[in-house]
C-alpha positions in Angstrom: -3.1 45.0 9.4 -1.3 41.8 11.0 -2.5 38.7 11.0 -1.6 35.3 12.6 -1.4 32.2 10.5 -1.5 28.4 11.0 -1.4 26.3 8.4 -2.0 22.1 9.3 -2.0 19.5 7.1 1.4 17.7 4.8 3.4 21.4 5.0 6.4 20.6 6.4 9.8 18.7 3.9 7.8 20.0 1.0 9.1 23.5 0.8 6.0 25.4 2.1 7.9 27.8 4.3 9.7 29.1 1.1 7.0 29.3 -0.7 4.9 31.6 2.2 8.4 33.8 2.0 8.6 34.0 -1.5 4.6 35.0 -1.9 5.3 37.6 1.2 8.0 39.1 -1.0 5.9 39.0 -3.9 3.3 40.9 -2.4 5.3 43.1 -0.4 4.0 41.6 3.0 6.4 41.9 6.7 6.6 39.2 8.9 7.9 35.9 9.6 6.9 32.2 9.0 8.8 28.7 11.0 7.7 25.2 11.1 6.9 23.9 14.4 5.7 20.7 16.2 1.9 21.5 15.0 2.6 22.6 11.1 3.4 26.3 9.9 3.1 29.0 12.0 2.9 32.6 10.1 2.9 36.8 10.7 2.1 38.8 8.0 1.4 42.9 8.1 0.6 44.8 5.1 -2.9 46.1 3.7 -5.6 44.3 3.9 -6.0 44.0 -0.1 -2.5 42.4 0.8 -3.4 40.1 3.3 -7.0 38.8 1.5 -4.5 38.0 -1.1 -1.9 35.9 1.0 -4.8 34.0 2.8 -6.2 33.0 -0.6 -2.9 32.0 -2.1 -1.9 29.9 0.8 -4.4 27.1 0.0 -4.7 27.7 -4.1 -0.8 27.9 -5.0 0.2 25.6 -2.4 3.7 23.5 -3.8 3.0 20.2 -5.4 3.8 18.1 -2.3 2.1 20.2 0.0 -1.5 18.7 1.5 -3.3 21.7 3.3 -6.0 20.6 5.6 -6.6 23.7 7.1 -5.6 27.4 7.6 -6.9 29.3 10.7 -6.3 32.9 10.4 -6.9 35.6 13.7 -5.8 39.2 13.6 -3.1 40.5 15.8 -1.7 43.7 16.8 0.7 45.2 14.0 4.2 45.5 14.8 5.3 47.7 12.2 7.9 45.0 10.9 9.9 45.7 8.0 10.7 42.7 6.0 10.3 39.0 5.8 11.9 36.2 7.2 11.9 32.6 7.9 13.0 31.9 11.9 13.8 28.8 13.2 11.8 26.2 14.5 11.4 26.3 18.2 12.0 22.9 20.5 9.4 21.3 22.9 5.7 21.0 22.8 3.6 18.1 21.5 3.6 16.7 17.6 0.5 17.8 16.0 2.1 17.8 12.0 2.3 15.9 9.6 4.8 13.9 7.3 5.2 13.9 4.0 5.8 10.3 1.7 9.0 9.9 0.1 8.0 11.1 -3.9 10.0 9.9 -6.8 12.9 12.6 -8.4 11.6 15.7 -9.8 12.3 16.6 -13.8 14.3 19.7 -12.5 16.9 17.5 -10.4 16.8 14.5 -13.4 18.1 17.3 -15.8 21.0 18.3 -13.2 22.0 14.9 -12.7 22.1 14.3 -16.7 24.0 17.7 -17.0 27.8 17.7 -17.1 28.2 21.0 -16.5 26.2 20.7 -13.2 28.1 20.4 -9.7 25.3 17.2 -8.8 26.4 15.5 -12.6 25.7 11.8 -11.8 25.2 12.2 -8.3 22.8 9.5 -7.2 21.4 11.3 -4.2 20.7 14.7 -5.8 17.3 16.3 -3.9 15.2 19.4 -4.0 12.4 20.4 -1.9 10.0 19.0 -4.7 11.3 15.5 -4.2 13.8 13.0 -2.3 13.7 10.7 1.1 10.9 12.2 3.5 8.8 9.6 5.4 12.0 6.8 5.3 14.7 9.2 7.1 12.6 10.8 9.5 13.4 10.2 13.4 10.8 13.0 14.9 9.2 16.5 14.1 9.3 18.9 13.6 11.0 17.8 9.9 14.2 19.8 10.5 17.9 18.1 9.4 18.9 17.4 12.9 15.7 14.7 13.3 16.7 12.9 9.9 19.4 10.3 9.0 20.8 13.0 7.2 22.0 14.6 10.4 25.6 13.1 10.1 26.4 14.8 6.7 27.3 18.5 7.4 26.4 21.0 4.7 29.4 22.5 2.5 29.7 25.7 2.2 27.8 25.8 -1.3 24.8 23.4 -0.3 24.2 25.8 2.9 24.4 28.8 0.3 21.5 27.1 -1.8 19.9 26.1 1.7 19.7 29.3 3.3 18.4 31.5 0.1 14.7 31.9 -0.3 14.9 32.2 -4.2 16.8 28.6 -4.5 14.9 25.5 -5.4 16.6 23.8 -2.7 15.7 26.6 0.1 15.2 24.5 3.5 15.4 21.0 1.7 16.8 19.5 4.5 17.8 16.3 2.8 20.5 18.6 0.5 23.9 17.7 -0.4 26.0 17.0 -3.4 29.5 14.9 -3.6 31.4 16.9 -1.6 29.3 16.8 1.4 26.8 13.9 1.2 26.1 10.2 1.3 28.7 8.2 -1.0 27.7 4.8 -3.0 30.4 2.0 -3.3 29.9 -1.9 -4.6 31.3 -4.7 -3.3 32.7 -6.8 -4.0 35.7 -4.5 -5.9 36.2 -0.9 -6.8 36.0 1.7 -9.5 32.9 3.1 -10.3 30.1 1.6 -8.6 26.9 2.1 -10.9 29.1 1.0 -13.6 30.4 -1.7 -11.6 26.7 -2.6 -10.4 24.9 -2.5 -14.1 28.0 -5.0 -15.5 27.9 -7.4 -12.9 23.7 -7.4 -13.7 24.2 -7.8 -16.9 26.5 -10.8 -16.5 23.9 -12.4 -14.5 24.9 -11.8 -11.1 22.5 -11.1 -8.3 22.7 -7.9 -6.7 21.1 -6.4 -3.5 20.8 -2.5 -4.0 20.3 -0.2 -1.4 17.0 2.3 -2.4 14.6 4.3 -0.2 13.3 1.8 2.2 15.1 -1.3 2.1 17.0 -3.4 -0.2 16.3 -4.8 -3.4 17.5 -7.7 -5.3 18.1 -7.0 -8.6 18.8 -8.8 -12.1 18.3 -8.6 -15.7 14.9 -9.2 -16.3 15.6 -10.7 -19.6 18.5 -13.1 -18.3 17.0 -16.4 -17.9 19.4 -18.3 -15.8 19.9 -14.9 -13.3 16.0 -15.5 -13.0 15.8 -18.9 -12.0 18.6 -18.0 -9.8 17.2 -15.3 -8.1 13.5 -17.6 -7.4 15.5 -20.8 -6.2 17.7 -18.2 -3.4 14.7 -16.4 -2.2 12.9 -19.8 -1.7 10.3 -18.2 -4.0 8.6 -20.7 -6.3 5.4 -19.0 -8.4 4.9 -14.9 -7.1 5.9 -13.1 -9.8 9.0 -10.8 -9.6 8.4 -7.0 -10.6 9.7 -5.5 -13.0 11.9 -1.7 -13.2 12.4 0.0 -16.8 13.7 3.3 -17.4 11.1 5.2 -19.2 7.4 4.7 -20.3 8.8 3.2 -23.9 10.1 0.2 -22.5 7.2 -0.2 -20.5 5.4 0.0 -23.4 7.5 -2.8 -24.6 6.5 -5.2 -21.7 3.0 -4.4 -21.3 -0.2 -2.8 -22.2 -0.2 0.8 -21.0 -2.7 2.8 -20.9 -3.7 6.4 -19.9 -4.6 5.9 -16.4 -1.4 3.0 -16.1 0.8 5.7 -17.9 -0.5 8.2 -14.8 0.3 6.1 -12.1 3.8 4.8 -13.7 4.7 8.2 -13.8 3.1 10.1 -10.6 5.2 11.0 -7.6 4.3 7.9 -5.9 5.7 5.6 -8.1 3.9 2.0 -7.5 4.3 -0.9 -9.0 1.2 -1.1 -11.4 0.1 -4.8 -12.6 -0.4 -4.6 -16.6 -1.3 -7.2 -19.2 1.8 -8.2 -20.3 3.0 -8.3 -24.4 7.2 -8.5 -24.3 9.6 -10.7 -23.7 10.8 -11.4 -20.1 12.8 -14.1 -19.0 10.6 -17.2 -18.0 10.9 -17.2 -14.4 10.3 -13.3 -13.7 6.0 -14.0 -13.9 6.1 -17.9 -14.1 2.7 -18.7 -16.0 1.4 -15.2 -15.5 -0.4 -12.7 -17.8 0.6 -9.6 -15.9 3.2 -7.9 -15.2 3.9 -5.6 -12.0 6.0 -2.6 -14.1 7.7 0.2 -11.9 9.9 3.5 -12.9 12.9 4.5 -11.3 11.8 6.9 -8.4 15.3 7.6 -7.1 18.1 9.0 -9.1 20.7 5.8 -8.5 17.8 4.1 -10.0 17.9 6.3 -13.1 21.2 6.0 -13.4 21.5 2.1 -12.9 18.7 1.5 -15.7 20.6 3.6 -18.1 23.2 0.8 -18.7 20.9 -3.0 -17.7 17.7 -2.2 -19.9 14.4 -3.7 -18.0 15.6 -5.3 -14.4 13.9 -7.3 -11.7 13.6 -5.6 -8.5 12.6 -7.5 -5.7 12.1 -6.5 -1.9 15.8 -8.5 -0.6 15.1 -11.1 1.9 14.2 -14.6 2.2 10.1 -15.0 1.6 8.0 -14.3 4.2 10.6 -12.1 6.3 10.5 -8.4 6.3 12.6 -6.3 3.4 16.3 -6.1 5.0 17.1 -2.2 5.2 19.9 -1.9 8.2 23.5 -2.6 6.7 24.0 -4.6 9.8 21.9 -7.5 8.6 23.1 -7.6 5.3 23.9 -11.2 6.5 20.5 -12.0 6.0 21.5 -11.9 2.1 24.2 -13.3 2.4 23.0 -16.6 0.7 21.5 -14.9 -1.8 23.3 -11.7 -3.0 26.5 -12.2 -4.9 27.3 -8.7 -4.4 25.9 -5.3 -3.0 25.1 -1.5 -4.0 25.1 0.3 -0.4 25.3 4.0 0.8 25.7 5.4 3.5 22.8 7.2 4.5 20.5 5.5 6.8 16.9 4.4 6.3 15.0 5.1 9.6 11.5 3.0 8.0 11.8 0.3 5.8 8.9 0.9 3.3 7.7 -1.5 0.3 6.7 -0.7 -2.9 3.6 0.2 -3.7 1.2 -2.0 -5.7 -1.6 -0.6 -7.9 -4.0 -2.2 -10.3 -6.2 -0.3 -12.8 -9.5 -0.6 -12.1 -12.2 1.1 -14.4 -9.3 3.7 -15.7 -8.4 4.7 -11.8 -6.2 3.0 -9.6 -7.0 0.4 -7.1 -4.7 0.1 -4.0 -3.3 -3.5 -3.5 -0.6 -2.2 -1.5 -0.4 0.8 0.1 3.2 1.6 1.2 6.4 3.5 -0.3 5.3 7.1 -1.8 1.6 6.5 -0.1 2.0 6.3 3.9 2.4 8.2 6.2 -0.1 10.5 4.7 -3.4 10.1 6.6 -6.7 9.4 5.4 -9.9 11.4 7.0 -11.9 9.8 9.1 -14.9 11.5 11.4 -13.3 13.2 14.4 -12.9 11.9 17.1 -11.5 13.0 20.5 -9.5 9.9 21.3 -6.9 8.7 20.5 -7.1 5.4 18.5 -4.8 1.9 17.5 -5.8 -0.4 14.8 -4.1 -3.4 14.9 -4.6 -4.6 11.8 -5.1 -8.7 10.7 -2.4 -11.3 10.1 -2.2 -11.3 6.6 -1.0 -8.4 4.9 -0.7 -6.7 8.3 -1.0 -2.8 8.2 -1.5 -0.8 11.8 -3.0 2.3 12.0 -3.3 5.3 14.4 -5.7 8.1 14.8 -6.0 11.2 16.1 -8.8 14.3 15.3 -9.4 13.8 11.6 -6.7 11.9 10.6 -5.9 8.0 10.6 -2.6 7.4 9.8 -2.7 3.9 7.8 1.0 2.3 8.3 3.2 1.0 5.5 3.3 -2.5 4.4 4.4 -4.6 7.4 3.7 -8.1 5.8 2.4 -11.3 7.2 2.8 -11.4 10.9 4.3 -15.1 11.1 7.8 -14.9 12.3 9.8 -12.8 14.8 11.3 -10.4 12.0 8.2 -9.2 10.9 6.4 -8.8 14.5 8.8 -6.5 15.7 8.7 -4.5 12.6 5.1 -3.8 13.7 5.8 -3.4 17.1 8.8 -0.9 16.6 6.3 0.8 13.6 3.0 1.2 16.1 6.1 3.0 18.5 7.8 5.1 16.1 4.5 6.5 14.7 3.1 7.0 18.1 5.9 8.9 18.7 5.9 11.3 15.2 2.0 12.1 15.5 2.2 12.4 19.1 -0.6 9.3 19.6 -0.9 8.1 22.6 -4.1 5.5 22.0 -6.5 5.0 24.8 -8.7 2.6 22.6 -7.1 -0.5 21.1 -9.3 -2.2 18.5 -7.8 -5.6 17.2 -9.4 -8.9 15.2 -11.8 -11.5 17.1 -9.1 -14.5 16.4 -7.7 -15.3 19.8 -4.1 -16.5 17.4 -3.6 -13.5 15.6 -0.2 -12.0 16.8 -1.4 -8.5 16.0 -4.3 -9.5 18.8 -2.4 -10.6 21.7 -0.4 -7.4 21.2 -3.5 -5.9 21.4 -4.5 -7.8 24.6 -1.1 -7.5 26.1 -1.2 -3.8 26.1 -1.5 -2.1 29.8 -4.1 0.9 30.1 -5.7 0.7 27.5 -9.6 0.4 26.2 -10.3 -3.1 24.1 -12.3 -3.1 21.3 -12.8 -6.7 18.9 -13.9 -6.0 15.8 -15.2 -8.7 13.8 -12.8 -9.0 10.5 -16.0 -9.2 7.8 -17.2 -5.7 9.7 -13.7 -4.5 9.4 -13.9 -4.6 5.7 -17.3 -3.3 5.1 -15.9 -0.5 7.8 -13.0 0.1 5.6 -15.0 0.3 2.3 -17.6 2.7 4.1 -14.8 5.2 6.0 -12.8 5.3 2.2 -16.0 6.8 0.8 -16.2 9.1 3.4 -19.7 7.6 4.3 -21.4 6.4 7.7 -24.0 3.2 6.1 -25.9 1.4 6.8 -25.1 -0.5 3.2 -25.6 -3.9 2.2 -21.7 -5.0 2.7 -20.6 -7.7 0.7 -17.4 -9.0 2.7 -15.8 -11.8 -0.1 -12.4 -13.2 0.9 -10.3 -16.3 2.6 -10.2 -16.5 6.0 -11.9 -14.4 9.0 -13.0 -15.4 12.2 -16.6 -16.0 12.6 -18.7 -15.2 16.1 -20.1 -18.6 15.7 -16.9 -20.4 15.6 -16.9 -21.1 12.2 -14.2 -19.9 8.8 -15.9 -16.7 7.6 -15.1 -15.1 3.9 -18.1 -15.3 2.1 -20.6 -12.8 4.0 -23.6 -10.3 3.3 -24.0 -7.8 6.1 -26.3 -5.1 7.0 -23.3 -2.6 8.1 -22.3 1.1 9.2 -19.5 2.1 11.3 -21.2 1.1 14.9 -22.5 -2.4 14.2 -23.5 -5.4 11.5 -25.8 -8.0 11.0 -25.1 -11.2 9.1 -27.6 -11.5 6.6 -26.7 -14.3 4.6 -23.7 -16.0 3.3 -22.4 -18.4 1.0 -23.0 -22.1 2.6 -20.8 -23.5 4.5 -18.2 -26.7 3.7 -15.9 -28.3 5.5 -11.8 -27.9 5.2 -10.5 -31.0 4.6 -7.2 -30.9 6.6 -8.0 -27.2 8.0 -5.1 -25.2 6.8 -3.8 -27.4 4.6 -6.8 -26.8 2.8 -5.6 -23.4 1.9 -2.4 -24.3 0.7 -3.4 -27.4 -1.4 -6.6 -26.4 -3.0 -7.3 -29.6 -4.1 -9.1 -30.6 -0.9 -11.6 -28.0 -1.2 -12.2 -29.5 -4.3 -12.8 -33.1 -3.2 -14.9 -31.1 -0.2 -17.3 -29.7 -2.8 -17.7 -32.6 -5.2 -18.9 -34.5 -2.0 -21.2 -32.5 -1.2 -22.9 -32.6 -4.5 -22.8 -36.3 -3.9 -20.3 -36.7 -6.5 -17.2 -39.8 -5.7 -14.1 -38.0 -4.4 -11.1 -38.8 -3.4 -11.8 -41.3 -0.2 -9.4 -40.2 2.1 -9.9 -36.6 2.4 -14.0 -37.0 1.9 -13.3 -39.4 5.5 -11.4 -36.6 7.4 -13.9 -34.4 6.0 -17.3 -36.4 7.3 -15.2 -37.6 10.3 -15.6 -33.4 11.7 -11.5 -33.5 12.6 -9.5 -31.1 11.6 -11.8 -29.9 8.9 -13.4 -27.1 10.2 -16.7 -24.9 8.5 -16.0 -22.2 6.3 -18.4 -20.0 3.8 -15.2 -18.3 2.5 -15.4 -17.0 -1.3 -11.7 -17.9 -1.3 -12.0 -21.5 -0.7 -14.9 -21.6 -3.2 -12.4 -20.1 -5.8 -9.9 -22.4 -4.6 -12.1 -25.6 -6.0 -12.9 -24.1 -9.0 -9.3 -23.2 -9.8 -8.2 -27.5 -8.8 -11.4 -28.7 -10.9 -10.5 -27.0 -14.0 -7.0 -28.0 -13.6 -5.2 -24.9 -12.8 -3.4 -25.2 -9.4 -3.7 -28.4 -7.0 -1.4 -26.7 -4.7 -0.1 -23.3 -3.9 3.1 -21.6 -3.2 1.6 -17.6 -2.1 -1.6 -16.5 -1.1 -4.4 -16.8 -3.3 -2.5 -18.0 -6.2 -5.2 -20.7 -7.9 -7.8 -17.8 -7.5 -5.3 -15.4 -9.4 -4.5 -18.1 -12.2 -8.2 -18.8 -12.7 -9.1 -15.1 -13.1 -5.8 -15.2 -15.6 -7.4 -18.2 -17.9 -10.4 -16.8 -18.2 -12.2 -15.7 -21.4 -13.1 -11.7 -21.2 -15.8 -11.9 -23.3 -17.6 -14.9 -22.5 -21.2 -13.2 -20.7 -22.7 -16.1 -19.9 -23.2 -17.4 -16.6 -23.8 -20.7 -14.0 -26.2 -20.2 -11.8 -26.6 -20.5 -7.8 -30.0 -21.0 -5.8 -30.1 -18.2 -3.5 -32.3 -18.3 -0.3 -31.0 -18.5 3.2 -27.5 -19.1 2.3 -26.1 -18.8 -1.3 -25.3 -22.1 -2.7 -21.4 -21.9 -4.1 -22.1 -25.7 -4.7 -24.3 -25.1 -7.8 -21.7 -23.1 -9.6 -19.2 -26.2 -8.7 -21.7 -28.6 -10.7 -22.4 -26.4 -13.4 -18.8 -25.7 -13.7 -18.3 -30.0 -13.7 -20.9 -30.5 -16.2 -20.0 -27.8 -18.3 -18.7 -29.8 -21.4 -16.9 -26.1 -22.4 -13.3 -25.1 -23.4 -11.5 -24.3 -19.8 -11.7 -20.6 -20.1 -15.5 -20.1 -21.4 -15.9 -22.5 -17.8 -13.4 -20.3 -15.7 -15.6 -17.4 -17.0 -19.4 -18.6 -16.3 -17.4 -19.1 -13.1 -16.6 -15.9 -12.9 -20.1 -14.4 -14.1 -22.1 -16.9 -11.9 -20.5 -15.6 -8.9 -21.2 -11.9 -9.9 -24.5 -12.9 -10.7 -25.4 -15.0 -7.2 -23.9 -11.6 -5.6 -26.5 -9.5 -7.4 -29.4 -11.5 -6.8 -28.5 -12.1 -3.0 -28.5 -8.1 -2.3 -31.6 -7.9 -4.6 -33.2 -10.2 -1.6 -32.2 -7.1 0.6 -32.7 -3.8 -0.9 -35.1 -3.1 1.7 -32.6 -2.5 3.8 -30.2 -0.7 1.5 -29.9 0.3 -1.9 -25.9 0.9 -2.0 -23.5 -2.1 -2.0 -19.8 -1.6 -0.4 -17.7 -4.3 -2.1 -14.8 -5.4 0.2 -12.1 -8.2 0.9 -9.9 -9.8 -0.9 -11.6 -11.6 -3.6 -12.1 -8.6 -4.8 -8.9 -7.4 -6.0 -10.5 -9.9 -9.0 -10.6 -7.3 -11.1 -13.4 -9.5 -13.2 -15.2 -10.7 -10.8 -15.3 -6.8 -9.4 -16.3 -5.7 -12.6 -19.0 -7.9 -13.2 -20.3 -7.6 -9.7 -20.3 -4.0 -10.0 -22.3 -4.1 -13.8 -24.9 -6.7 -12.2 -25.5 -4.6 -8.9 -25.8 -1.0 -11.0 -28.5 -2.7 -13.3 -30.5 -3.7 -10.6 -30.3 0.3 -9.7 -28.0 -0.6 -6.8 -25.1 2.1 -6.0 -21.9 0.3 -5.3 -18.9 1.9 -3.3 -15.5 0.1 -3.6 -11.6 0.8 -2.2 -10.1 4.1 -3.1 -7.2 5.1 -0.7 -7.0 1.2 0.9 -6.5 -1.8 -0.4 -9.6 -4.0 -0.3 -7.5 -7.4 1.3 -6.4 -7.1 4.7 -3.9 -4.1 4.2 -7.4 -2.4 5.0 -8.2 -4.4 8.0 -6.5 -1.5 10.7 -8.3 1.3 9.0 -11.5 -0.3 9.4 -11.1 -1.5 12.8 -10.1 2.9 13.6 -13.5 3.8 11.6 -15.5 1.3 14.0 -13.6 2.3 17.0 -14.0 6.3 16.3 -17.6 5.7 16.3 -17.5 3.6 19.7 -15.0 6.6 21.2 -17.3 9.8 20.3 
């Protein structure tokens, strides 16, 4: 008996053709098996006891890396082969595979690179199929050597040796190599060696830009106060907190509360920053009035063996805030005014690709960037049989393609506001049209007429348009994660998104599923004193809401405000957290996004139950909670609490008011990456017997925007 195999899904640069040769051995099947433009295509003969075997093993003891979305099996003429081989991938035809993420180094590579007696001792680019570069150094499909940026570095005589035999770990890795044949690391300024040269000069306090996986980092001791300050004042970067690298999961235990689902992530192939509750000492300036702390482990070997000799270091994405990370060695100038000296190989990135950000959420992970060890691994959507662009918001900008079943949700680009980072998206939507063979007839993009990621949109030729309202979007997002079609009561809670009425959105209640929405209430709207300079000094939302409780502000801004110019209407959650946060004196200005929201949820007491309350009947009335919170003669963080609580509580009752329409609640937007307002929305909502859906494989801010605007427009294409 022969049969023909294909096998889609994440199977290629994660050794799955040696493992289909190794199990043919095993079971004493003939044949072949090759990687082409679609996946893995296999022949196997042998009895058909054999064969039942193979078929079942080929999804159930798939490698670690490997993501099998589906096998199709048909029989075929037998041959009478003897033997089985792997054949080389044949050229031509149209991309149909997928791409693995770049996972962190596996245990059996870390225990070469520790091991003197080993050819790849201290080798800082030591690989196996099980782990190394994938998604960053890939230039097309299928994922042979010749399509990577390792293409340059010729196999020696023993790396081909391991290469070409099926019972090596590093059969068909095509990143392999070892000193003799692969990339080389140097530091500049001076000589000798360089990870020594590299961890001294950190330790002294110098700041220095490292070359990783998908870009640069800036790097200095974590505990070195001056370094620090340093570091913030270069990158223009006055409040975000820096994270954090340590080598192992003692010393994270050191900095910050770990627990089993934080000691998962820290430690899974992915390798994302994960925010904890920080307990150790840090120098000042690395989380400037923060109570978290974003920790990371090393996830490539030069990063192992940096960390042995600097102890905890900052590692920040190098470039100037707001620009895109720096990962071509020919704009190194870009650092130029910030690095004092560099860590670089020679072995290109193709992608430039973030880290990761993850917050624990209920003991699971919640996405609040989804980049580096994540993307480009696609997410499942309802097929459909076009092929679809998502161009994603402003803030936080992700893109996203799709194709069949699969939407493939970009890295990080960032904050479309300056060249840089528009043609990172631009080159990204072309270079992943390009690997997944997407070619999108249907453009879906944001309702603001200003976003940049819209006029691209609007300025591409032959295409199908599709505006998606941003609020929808989310809901979208939230519905297409959970693998779910609504409708639901969508609860939409964040800063800014443009409203069909003309107005600021952020603070919505819809009636949603994938095709359409209804508004059905919101949180009333106020005016922005100043428009966006309300945003960046949330002080003026403050004076906005004391006026409207009839309360004396400050004269000048309540003028602009009644006056109608330049203080436009917005129900947004955000501003409404913005007040709160200037009232209770914890920000009057900001330097990121969302920071006096983040610093509110920070000072407030966790086990304070007690609420404010809002009238709820057309509109929800975020001005109650602002005079309770006034009149409240409390300590600061009891008041940030009943904040907190009140505006769980105002949530609750408002869906309560529509369960007619829905009894499950999808909980989207940024305001909720509050992890307490999100958990006491979520308790409220469950004991009024609602079911609630949240963000699982996107981030609920606008990193999710692009995949909902795909789910919306699959439904429109079908």
């Amino acid at each position: 008996m022969r049969v023909a195999v294909r096998v889609a899904g994440v199977v290629q640069g994660v050794g799955f053709r040696p493992f289909v040769h190794a199990l043919a051995l095993r079971l004493g099947l003939a044949g072949f098996v090759g990687n082409d433009v679609h996946g893995v295509f296999v022949e196997a003969e042998g009895t058909p006891q054999q064969i039942e075997a193979f078929s079942a093993a080929l999804r159930d003891q798939a490698p670690p890396l490997a993501v099998v979305d589906h096998i199709e099996i048909r029989e075929t003429p037998a041959t009478g082969d003897t033997g089985f081989v792997i054949v080389a991938s044949p050229a031509g035809g149209t991309a149909d595979t997928l791409i693995s993420a770049d996972p962190a180094t596996c245990d059996d590579c870390l225990r070469e690179l520790r091991d003197p007696a080993d050819r790849r001792f201290r080798y800082p680019f030591v690989n196996c199929t099980n782990c190394g570069p994938r998604f960053t150094i890939v230039q097309g499909v299928p994922y042979d050597r010749p399509l990577t940026t390792m293409a340059a570095f010729a196999m020696c005589a023993e790396c081909k040796q391991e290469y070409e035999d099926p019972a090596d770990r590093r059969f068909h890795a095509q990143p392999v190599c070892c000193p003799a044949c692969g990339p080389t690391l140097r530091f500049e300024p001076g000589g000798g060696d360089p990870i020594h040269a590299a961890a001294e000069a950190i330790k002294r306090g110098t700041i220095v830009a490292v070359k990783g996986l998908g870009g640069y980092h800036l790097a200095v001791g974590a505990r070195h106060e001056e370094a620090a300050k340093n570091l913030r004042t270069r990158k223009h970067r006055e409040d975000k907190p820096f994270a954090v690298m340590v080598a192992d999961l003692q010393q994270a235990r050191e900095l910050a509360e770990v627990g089993e689902a934080a000691e998962e992530a820290l430690t899974s192939r992915r390798r994302p920053i994960v925010l904890l509750a920080k307990t150790g000492h840090l120098a000042a300036a690395v989380a400037p009035g923060n109570r978290r702390i974003g920790l990371m482990l090393p996830y490539t070997p030069l990063h192992h063996l940096l960390l042995e000799h600097t102890g905890p270091i900052v590692l920040t994405s190098a470039n100037v805030s707001d620009e895109p990370i720096v990962y071509r060695d020919e704009d190194l100038g870009r650092l130029k005014d910030i690095a004092d000296a560099f860590l670089v190989h020679d072995r290109p990135i193709h992608v430039r690709t973030d880290d990761s950000v993850v917050r624990i959420v209920g003991k699971k992970p919640q996405l609040q960037r989804r980049s580096r060890g994540y993307a480009p691994e696609p997410l499942s959507i309802k097929k459909t049989t076009t092929h679809l662009l998502g161009c994603g918001a402003e803030l936080k900008n992700t893109f996203c393609l799709a194709k069949g079943r699969h939407a493939f949700v970009s890295h990080h680009i960032g904050d479309l506001e300056n060249y840089e980072t528009l043609k990172s998206f631009t080159e990204g939507i072309a270079h992943f049209e390009r690997l997944f063979a997407v070619d999108p007839v249907l453009v879906a993009h944001d309702l603001h007429p200003e976003y940049l990621s819209t006029k691209y949109a609007l300025d591409r030729e032959d295409v199908e348009l599709l505006g998606v309202q941003h609020h929808h979007a989310h809901i979208a997002a939230c519905l297409a994660d959970n693998g779910e079609d609504g409708p639901v009561l969508g609860v939409a809670f964040d800063g800014t998104g443009f409203g069909p009425d003309g107005t600021i959105w952020g603070g919505e209640f819809l009636l949603a599923d994938l095709t359409s929405y209804q508004r059905l209430s919101h949180l009333r709207p106020v005016a922005m004193p100043g428009g966006v300079m309300a945003i960046r000094q949330p002080w003026r939302m403050a004076a906005s809401y004391v006026d409207e409780l009839g309360r004396p502000a400050r004269e000048d801004v309540v003028k602009l405000k009644r006056s109608g110019i330049n203080s436009p209407l917005t129900s947004s959650a955000g501003r409404l957290f913005d007040a709160a946060a200037a009232l209770l004196g914890v920000r009057d200005t900001i330097t990121y996004e969302g920071q006096a929201a983040i610093e509110l949820e920070q000072l407030a007491d966790l086990t304070e139950k007690s609420a404010y309350r809002a009238r709820v009947d057309d509109v929800v009335h975020g001005e109650d909670l602002i005079a309770a919170l006034l009149d409240d003669p409390g300590s600061t963080a009891k008041r940030a609490a009943r904040f907190h609580n009140g505006v769980a509580d105002a949530i609750a009752r408002t869906c309560d008011r529509f369960r007619d329409h829905s009894t499950t609640v999808a909980l989207s937007g940024g305001v909720f990456q509050n992890v307490l307002l999100l958990d006491r929305t979520i308790e409220q909502l469950a004991q009024k017997g609602f079911r609630v859906l949240t963000h699982r494989n996107v981030p609920a801010n606008d990193g999710g925007i692009s995949f909902g605007q795909v789910a919306v427009a699959s439904r429109t294409s079908r």
